[in-house]
CHARMM-style PDB file with segment names, atoms N, HN, CA, C and O in Angstrom:
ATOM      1  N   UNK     1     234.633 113.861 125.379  1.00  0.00      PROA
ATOM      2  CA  UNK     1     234.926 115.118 124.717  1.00  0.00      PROA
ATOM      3  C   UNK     1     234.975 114.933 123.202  1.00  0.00      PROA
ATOM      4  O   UNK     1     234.582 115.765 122.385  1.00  0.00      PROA
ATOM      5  N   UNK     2     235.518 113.709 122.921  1.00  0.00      PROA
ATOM      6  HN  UNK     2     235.836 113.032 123.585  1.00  0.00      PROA
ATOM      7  CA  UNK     2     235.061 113.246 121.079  1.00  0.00      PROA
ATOM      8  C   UNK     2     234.250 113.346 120.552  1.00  0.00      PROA
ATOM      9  O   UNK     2     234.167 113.468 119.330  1.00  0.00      PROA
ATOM     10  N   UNK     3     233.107 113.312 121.621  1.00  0.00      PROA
ATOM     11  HN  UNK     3     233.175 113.213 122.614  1.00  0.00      PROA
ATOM     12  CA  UNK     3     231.805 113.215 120.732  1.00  0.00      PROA
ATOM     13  C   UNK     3     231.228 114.194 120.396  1.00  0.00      PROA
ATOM     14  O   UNK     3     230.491 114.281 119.415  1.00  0.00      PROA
ATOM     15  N   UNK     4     231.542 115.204 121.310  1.00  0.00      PROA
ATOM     16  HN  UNK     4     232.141 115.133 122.108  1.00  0.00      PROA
ATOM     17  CA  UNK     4     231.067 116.524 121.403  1.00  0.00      PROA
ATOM     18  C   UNK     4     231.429 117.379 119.882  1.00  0.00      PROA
ATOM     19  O   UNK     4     230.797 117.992 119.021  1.00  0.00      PROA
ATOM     20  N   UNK     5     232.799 117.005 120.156  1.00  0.00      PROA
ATOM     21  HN  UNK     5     233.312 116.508 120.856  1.00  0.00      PROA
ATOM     22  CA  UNK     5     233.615 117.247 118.996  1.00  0.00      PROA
ATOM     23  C   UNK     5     232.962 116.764 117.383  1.00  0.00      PROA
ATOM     24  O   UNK     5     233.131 117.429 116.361  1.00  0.00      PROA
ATOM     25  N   UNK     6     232.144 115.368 117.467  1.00  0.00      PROA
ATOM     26  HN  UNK     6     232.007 114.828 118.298  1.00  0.00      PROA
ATOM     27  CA  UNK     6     231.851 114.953 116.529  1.00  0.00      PROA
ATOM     28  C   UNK     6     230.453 115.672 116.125  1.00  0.00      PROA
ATOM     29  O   UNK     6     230.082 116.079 115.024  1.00  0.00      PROA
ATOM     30  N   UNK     7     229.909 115.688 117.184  1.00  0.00      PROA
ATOM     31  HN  UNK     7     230.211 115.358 118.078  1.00  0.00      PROA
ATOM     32  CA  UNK     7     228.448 116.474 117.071  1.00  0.00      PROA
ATOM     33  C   UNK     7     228.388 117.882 116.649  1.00  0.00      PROA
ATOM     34  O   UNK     7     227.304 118.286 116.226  1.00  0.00      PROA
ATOM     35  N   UNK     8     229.485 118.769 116.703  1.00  0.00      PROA
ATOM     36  HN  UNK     8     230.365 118.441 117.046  1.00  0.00      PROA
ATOM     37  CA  UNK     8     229.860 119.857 116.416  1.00  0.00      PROA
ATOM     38  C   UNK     8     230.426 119.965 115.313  1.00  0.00      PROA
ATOM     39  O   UNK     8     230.448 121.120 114.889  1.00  0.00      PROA
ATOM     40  N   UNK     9     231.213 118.695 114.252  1.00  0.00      PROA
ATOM     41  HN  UNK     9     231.195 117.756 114.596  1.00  0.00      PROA
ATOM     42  CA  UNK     9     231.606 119.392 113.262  1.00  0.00      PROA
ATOM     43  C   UNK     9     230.369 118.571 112.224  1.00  0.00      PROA
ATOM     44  O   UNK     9     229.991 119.224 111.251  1.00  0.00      PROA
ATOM     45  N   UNK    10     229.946 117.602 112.369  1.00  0.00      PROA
ATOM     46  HN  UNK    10     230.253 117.071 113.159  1.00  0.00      PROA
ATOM     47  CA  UNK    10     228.136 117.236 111.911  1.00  0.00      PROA
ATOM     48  C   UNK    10     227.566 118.287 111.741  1.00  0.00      PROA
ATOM     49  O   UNK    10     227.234 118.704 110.632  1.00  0.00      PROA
ATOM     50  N   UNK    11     227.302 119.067 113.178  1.00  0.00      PROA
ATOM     51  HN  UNK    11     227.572 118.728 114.080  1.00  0.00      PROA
ATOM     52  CA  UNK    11     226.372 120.298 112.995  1.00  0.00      PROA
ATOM     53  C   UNK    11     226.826 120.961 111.805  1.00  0.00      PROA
ATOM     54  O   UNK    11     226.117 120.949 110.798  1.00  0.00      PROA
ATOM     55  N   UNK    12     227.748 121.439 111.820  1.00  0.00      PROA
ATOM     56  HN  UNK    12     228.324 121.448 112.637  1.00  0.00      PROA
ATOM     57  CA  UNK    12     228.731 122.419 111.102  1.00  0.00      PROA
ATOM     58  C   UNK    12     228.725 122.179 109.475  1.00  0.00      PROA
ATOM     59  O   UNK    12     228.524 123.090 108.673  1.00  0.00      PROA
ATOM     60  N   UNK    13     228.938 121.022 109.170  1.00  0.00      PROA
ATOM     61  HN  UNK    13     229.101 120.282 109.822  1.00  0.00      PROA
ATOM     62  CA  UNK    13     228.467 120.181 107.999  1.00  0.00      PROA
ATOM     63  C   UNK    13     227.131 120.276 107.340  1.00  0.00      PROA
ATOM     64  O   UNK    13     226.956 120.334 106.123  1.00  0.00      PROA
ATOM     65  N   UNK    14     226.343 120.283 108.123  1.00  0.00      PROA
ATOM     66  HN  UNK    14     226.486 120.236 109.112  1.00  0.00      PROA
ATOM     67  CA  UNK    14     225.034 120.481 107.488  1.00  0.00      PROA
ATOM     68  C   UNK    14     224.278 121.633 107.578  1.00  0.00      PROA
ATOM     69  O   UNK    14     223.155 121.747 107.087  1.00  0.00      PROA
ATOM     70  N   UNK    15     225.111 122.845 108.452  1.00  0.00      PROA
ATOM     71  HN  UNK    15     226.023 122.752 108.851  1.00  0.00      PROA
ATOM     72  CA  UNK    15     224.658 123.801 108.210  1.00  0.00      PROA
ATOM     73  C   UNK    15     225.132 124.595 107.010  1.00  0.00      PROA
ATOM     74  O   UNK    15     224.536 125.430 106.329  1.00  0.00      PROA
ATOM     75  N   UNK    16     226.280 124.146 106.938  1.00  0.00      PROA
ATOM     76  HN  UNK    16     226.764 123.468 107.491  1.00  0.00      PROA
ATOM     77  CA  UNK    16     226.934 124.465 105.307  1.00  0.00      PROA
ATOM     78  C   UNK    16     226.349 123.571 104.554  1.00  0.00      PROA
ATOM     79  O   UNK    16     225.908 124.427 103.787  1.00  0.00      PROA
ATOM     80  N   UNK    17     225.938 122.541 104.078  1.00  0.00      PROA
ATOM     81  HN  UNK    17     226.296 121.845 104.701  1.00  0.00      PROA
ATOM     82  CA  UNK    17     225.292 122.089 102.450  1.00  0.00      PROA
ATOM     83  C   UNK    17     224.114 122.279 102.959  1.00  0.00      PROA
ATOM     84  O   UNK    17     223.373 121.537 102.314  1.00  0.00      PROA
ATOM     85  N   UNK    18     223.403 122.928 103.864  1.00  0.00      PROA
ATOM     86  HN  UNK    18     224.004 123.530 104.388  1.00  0.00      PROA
ATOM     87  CA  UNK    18     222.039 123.443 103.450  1.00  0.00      PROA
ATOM     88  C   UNK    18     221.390 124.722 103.848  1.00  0.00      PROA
ATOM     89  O   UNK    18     220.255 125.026 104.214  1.00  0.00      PROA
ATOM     90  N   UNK    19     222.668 125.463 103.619  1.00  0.00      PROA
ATOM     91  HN  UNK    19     223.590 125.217 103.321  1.00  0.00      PROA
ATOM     92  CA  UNK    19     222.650 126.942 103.942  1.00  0.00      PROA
ATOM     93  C   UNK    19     221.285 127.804 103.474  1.00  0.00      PROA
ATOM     94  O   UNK    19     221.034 128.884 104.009  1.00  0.00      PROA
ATOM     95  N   UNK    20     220.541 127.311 102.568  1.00  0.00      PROA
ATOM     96  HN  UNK    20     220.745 126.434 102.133  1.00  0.00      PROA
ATOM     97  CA  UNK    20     219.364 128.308 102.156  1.00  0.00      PROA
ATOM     98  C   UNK    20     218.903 127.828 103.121  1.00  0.00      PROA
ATOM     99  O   UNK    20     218.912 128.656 104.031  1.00  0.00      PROA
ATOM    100  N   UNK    21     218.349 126.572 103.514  1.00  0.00      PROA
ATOM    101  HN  UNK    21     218.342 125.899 102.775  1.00  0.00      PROA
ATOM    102  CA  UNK    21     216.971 126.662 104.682  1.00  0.00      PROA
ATOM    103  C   UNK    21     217.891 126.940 106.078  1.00  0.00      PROA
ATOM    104  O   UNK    21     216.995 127.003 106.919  1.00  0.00      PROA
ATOM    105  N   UNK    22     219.302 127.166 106.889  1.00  0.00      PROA
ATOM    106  HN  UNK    22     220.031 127.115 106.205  1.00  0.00      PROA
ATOM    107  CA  UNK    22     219.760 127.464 107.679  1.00  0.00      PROA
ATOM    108  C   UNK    22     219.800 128.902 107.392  1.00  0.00      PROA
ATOM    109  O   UNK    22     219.853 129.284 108.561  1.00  0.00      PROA
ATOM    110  N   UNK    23     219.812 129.863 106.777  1.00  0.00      PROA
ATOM    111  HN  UNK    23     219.769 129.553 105.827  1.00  0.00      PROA
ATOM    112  CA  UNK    23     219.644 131.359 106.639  1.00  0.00      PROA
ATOM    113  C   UNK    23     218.376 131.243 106.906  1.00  0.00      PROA
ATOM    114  O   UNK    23     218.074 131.468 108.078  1.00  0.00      PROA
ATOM    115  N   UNK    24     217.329 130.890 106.008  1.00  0.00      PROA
ATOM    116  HN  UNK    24     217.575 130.707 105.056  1.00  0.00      PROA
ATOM    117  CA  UNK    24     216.038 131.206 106.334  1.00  0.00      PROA
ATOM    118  C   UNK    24     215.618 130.987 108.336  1.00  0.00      PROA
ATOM    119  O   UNK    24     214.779 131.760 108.799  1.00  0.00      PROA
ATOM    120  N   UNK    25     215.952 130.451 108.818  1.00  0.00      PROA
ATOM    121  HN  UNK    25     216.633 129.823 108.442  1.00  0.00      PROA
ATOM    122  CA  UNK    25     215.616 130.095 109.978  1.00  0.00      PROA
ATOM    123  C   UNK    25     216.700 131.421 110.740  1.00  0.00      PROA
ATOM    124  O   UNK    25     216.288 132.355 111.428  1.00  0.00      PROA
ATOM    125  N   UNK    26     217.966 131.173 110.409  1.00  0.00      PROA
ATOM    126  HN  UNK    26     218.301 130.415 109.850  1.00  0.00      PROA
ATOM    127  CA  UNK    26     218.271 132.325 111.547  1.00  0.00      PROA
ATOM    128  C   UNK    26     217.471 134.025 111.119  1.00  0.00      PROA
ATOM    129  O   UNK    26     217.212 134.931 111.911  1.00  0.00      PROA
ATOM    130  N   UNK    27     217.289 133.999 109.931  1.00  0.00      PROA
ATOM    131  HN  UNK    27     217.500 133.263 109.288  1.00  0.00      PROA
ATOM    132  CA  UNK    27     216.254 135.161 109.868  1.00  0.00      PROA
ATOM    133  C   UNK    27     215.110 135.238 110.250  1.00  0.00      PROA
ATOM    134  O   UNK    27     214.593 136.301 110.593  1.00  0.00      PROA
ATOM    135  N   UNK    28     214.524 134.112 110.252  1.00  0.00      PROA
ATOM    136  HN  UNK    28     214.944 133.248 109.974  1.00  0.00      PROA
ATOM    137  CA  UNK    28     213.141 133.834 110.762  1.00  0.00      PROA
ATOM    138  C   UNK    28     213.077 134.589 112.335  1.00  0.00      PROA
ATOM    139  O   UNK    28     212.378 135.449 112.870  1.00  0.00      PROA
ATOM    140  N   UNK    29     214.602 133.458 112.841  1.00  0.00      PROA
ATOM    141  HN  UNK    29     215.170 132.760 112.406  1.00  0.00      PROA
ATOM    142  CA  UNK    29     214.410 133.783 114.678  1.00  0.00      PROA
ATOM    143  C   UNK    29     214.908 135.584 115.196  1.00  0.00      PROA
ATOM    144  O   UNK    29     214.798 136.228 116.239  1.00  0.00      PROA
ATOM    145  N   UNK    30     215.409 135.831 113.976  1.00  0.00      PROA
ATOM    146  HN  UNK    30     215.498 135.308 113.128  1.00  0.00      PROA
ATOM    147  CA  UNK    30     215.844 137.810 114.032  1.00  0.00      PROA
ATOM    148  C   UNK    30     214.868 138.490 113.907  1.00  0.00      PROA
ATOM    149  O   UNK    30     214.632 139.465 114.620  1.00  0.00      PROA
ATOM    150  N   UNK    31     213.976 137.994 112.768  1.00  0.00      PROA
ATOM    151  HN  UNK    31     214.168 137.202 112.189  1.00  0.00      PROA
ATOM    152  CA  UNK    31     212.471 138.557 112.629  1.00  0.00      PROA
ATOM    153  C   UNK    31     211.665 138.723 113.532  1.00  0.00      PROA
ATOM    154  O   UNK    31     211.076 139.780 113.759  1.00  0.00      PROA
ATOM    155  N   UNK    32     211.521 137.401 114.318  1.00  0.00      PROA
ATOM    156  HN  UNK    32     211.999 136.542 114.134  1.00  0.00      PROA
ATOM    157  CA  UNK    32     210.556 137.511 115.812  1.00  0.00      PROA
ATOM    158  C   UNK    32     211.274 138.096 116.980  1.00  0.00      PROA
ATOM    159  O   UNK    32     210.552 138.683 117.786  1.00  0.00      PROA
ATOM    160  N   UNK    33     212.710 138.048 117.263  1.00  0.00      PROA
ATOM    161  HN  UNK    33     213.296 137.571 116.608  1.00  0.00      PROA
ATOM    162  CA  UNK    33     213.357 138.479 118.132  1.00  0.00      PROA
ATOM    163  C   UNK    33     213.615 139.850 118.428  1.00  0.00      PROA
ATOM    164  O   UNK    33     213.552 140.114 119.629  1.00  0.00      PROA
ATOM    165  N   UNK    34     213.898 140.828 117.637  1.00  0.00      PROA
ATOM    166  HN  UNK    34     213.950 140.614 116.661  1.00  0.00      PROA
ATOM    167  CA  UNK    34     213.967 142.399 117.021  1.00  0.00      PROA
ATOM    168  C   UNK    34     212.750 143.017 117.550  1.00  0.00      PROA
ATOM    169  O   UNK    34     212.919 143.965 118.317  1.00  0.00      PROA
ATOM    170  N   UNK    35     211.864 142.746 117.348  1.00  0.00      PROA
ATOM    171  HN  UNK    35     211.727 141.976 116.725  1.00  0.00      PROA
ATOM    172  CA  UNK    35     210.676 143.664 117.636  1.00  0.00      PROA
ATOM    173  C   UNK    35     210.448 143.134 119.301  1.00  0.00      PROA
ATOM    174  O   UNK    35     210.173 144.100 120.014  1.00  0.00      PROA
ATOM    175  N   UNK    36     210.484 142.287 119.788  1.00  0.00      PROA
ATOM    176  HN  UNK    36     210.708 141.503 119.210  1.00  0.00      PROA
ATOM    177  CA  UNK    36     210.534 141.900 121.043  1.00  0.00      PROA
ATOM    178  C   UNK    36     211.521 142.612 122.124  1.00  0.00      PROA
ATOM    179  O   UNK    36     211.302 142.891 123.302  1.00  0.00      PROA
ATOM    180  N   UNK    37     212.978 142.862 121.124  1.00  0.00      PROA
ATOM    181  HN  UNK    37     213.157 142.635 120.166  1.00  0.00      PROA
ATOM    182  CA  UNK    37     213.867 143.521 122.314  1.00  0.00      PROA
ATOM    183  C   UNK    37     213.792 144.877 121.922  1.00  0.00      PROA
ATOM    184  O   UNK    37     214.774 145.543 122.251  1.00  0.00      PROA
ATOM    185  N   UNK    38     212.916 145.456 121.321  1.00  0.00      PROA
ATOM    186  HN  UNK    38     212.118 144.914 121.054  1.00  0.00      PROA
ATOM    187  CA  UNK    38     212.699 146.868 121.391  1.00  0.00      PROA
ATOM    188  C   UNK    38     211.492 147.044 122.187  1.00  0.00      PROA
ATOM    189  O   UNK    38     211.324 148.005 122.938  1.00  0.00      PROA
ATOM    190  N   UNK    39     210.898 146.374 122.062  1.00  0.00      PROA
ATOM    191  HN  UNK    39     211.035 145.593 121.452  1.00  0.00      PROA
ATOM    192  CA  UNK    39     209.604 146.154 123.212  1.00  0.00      PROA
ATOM    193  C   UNK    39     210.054 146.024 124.631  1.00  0.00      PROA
ATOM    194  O   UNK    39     209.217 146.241 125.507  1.00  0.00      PROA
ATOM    195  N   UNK    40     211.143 145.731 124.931  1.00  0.00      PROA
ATOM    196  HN  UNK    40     211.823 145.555 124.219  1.00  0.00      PROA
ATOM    197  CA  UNK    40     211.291 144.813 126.390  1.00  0.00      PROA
ATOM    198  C   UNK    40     212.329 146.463 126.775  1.00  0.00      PROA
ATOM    199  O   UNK    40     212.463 146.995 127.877  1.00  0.00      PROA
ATOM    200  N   UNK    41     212.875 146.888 125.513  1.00  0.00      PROA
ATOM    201  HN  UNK    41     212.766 146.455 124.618  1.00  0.00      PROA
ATOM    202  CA  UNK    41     213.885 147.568 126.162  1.00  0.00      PROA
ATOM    203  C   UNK    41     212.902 148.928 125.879  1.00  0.00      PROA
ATOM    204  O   UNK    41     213.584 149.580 126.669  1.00  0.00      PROA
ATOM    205  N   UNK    42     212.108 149.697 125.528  1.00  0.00      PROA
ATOM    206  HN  UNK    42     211.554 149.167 124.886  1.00  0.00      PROA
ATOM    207  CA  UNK    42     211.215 150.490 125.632  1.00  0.00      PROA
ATOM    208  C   UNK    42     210.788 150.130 127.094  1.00  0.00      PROA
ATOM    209  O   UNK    42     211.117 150.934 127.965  1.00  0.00      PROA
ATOM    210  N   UNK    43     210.163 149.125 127.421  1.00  0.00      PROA
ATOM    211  HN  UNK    43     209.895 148.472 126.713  1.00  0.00      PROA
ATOM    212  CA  UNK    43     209.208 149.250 128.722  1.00  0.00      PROA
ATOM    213  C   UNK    43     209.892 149.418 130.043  1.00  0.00      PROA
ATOM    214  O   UNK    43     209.422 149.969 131.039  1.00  0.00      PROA
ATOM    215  N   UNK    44     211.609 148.611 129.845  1.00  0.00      PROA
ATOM    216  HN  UNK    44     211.991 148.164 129.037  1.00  0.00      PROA
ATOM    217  CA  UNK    44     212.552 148.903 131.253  1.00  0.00      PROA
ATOM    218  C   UNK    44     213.126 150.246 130.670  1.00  0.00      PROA
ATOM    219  O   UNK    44     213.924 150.732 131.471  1.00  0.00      PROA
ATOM    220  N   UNK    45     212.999 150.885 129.707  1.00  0.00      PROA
ATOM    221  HN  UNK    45     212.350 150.491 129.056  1.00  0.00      PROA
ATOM    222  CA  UNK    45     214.173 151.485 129.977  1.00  0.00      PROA
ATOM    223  C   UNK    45     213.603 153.243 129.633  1.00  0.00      PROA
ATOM    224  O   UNK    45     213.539 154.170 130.440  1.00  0.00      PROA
ATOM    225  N   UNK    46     213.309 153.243 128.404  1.00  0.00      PROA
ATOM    226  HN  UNK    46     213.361 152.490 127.748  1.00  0.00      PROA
ATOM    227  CA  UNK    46     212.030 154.619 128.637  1.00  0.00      PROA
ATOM    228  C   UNK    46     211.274 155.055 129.662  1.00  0.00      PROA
ATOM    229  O   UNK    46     211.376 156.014 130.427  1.00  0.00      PROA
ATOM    230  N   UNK    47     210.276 153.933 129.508  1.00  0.00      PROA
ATOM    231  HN  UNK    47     210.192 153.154 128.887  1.00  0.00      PROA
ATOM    232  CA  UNK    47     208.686 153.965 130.103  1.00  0.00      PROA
ATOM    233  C   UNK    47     209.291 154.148 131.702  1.00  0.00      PROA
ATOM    234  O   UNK    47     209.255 155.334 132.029  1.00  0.00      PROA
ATOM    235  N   UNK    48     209.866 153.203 132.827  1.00  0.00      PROA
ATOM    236  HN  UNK    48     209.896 152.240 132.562  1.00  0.00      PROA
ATOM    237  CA  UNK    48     210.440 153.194 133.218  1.00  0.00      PROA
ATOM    238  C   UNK    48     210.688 154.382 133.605  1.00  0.00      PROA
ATOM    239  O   UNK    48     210.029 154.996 134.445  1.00  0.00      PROA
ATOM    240  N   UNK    49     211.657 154.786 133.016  1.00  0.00      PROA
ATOM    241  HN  UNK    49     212.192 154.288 132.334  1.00  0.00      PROA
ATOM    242  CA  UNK    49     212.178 156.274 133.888  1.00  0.00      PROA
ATOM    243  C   UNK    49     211.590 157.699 133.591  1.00  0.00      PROA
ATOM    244  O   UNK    49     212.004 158.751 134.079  1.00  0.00      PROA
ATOM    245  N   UNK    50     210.274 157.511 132.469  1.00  0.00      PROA
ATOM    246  HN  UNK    50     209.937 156.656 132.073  1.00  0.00      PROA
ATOM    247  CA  UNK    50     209.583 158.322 132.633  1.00  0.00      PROA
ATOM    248  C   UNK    50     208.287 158.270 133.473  1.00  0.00      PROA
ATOM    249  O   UNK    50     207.591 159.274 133.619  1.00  0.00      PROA
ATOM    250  N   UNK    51     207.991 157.112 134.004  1.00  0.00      PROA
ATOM    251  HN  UNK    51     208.557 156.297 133.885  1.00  0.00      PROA
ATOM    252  CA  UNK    51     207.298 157.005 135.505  1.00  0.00      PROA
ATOM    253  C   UNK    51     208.149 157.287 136.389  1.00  0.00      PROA
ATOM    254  O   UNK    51     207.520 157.463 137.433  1.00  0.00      PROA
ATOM    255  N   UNK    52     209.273 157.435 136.564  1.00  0.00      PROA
ATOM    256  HN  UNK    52     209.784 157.292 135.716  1.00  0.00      PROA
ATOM    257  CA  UNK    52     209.885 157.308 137.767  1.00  0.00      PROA
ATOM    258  C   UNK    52     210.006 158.821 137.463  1.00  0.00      PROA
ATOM    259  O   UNK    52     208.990 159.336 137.929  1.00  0.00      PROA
ATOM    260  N   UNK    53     210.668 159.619 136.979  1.00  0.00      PROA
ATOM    261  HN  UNK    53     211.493 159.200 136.601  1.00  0.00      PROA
ATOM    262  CA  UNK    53     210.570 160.927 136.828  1.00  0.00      PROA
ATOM    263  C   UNK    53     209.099 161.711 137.411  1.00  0.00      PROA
ATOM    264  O   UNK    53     208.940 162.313 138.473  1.00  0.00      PROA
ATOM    265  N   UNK    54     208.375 161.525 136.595  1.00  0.00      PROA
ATOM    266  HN  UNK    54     208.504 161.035 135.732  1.00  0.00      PROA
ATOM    267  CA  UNK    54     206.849 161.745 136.701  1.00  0.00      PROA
ATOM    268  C   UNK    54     206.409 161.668 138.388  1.00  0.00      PROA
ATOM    269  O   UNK    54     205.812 162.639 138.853  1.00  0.00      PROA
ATOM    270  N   UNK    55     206.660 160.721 139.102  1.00  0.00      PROA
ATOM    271  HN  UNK    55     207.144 159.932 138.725  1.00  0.00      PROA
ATOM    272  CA  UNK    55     206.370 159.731 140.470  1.00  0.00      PROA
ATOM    273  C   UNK    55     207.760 161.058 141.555  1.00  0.00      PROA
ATOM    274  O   UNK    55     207.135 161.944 142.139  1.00  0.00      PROA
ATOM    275  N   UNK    56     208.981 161.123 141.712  1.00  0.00      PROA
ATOM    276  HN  UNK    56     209.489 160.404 141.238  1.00  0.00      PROA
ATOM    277  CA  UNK    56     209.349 161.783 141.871  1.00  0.00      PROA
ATOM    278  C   UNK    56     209.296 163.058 141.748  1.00  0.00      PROA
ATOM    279  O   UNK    56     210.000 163.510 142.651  1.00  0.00      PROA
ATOM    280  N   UNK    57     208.525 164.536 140.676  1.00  0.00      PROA
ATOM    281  HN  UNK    57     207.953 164.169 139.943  1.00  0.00      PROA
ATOM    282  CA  UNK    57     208.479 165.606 140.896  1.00  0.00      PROA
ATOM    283  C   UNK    57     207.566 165.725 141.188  1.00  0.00      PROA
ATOM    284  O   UNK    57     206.616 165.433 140.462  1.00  0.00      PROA
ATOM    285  N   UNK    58     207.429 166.236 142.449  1.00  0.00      PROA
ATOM    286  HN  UNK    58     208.201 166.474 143.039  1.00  0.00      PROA
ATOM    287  CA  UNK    58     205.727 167.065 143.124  1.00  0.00      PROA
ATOM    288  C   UNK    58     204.903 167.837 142.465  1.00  0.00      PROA
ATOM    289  O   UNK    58     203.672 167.847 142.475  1.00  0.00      PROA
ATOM    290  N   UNK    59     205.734 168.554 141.827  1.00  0.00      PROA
ATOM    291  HN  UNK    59     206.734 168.546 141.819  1.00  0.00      PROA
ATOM    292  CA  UNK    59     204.816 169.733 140.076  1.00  0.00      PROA
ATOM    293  C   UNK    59     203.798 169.090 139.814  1.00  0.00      PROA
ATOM    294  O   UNK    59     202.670 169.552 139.983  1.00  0.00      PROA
ATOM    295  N   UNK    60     204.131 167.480 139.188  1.00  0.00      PROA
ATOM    296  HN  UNK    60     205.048 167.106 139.051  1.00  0.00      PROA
ATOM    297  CA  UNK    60     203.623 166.682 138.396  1.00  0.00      PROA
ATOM    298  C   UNK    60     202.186 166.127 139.543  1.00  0.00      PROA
ATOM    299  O   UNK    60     201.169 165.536 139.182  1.00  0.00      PROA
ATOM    300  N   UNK    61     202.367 166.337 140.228  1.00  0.00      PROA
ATOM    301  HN  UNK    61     203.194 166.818 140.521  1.00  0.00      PROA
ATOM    302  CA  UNK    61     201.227 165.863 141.569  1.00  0.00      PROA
ATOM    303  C   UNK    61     200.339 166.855 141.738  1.00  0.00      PROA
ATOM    304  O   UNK    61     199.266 166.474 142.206  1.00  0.00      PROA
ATOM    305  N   UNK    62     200.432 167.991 141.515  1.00  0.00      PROA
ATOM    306  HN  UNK    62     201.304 168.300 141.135  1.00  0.00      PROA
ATOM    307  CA  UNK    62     199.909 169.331 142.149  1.00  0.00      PROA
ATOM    308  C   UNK    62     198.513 169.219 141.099  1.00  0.00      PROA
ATOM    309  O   UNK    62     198.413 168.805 139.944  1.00  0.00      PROA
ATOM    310  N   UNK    63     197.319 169.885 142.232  1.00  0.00      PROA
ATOM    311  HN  UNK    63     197.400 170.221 143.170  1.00  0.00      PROA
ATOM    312  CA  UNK    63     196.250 169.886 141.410  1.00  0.00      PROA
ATOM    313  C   UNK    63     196.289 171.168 141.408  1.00  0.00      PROA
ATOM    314  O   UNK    63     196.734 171.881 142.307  1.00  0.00      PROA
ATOM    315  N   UNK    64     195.545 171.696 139.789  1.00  0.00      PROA
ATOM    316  HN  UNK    64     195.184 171.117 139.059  1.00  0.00      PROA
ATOM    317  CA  UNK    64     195.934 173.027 139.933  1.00  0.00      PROA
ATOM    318  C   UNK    64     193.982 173.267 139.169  1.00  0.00      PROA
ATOM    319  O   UNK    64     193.466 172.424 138.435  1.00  0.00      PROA
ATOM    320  N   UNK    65     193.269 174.595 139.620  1.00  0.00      PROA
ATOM    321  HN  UNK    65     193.688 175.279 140.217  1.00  0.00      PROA
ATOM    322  CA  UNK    65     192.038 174.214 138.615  1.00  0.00      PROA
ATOM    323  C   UNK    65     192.722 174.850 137.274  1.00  0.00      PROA
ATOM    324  O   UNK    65     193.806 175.367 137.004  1.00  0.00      PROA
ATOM    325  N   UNK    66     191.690 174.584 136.680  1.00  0.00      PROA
ATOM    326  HN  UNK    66     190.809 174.164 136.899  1.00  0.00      PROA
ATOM    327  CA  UNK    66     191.627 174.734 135.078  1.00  0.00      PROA
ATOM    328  C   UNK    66     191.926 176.545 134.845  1.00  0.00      PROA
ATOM    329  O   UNK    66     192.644 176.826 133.885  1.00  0.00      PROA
ATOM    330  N   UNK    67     191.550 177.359 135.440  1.00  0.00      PROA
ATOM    331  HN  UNK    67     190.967 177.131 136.220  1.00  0.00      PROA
ATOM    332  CA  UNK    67     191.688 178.364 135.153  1.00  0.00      PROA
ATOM    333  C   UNK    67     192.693 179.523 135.788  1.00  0.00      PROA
ATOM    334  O   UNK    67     192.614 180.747 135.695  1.00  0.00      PROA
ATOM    335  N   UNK    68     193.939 178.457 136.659  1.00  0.00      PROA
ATOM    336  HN  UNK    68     194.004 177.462 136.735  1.00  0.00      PROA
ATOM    337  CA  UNK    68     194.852 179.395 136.954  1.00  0.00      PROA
ATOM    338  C   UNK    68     195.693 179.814 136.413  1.00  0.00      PROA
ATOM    339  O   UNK    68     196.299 179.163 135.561  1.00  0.00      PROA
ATOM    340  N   UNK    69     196.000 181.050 136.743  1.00  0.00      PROA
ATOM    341  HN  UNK    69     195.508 181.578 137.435  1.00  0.00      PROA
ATOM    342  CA  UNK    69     196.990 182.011 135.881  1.00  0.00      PROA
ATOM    343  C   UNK    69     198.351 181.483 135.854  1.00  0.00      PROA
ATOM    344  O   UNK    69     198.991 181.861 134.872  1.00  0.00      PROA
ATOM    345  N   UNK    70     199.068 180.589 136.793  1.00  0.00      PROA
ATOM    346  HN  UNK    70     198.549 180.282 137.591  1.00  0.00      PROA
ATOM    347  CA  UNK    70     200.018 179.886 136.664  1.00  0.00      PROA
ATOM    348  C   UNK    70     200.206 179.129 135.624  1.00  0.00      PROA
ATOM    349  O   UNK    70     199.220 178.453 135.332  1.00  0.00      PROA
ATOM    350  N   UNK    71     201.538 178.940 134.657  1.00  0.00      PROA
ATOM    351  HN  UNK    71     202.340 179.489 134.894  1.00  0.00      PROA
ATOM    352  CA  UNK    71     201.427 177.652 133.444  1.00  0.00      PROA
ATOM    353  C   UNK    71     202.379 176.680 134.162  1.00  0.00      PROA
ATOM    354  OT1 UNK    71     202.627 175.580 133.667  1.00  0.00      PROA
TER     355      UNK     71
END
């Protein structure tokens, strides 16, 4: 459990005296990460339940021709 301890305040150490290139990197990994979980959460979570909506009302199934008086 010491070592762990030791490896953790090391880490900790050098992420403080070299904080410009440790910012640059956790921004880096926010940069690529951000557009990914709007992507992931658009496709489960929109898209998703506007197929499932769509797939569930029969309206949405009905062939109707082009020129009926119904809207």
């Amino acid at each position: 459990m010491a070592e762990w301890h030791d490896v953790a305040r090391l880490a900790l150490r050098d992420y403080s005296h070299e904080w410009h290139i440790s910012g640059c990197f956790i921004l880096g990994l926010a940069l690529v990460l951000a557009p990914l979980l709007v992507l992931f959460g658009l496709k489960y979570g929109l898209v998703t339940s506007m197929l499932g909506a769509l797939a569930e009302d029969p309206e949405n199934r009905e062939l109707r021709p082009l020129g009926s008086a119904r809207s």
